[in-house]
C-alpha positions in Angstrom: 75.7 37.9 11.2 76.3 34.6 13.1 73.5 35.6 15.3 70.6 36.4 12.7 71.7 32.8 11.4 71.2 31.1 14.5 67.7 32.8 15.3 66.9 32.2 11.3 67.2 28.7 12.4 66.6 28.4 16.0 63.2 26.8 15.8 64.0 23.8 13.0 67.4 22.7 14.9 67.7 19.9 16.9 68.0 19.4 20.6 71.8 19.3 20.4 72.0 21.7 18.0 69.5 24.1 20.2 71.9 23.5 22.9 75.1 24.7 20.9 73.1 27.6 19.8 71.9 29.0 23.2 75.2 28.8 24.3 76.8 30.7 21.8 73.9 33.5 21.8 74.3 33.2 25.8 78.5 33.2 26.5 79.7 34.2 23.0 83.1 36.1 24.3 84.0 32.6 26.0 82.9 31.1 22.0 84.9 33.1 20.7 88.6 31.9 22.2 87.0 28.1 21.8 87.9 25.0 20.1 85.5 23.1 18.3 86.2 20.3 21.1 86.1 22.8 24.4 82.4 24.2 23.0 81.4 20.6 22.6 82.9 20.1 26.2 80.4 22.6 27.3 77.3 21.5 26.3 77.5 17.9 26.5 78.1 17.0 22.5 80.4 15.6 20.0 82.9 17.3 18.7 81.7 16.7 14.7 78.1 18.3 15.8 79.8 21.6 16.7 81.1 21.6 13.4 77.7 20.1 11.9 75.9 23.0 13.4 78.5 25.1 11.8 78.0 23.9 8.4 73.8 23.8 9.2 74.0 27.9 9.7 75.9 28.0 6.2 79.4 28.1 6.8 82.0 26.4 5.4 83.2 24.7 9.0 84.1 25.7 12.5 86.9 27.9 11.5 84.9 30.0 9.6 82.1 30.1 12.1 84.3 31.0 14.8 85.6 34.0 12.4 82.6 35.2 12.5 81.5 35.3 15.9 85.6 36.9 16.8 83.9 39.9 14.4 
């Protein structure tokens, strides 16, 4: 699910946003064992956009993101 709501959104996200999204799409098994601070870590971004981006594809935070993508 996570993916149809990146590539639902992939074209109206922002640079930083674009960049968390291709590397979840890209290395989601690493995503998956993540915090919201390593996957920031990784593609050059604060911590609170990880979780912004999150929220942008419709869930409630990180957390339940990350659920998700672990499915």
């Amino acid at each position: 699910m996570y993916r149809q709501r990146i590539q639902d959104q992939h074209i109206r996200l922002s640079p930083s946003y674009r960049r968390v999204a291709d590397f979840v799409l890209s290395r989601y098994y690493d995503v998956a064992f993540m915090t919201a601070a390593q996957l920031a870590a990784a593609v050059d971004v604060d911590t609170t956009t990880v979780v912004r981006f999150s929220q942008r594809l419709g869930y409630p935070g990180y957390p339940e993101f990350l659920e998700d993508v672990r499915d």
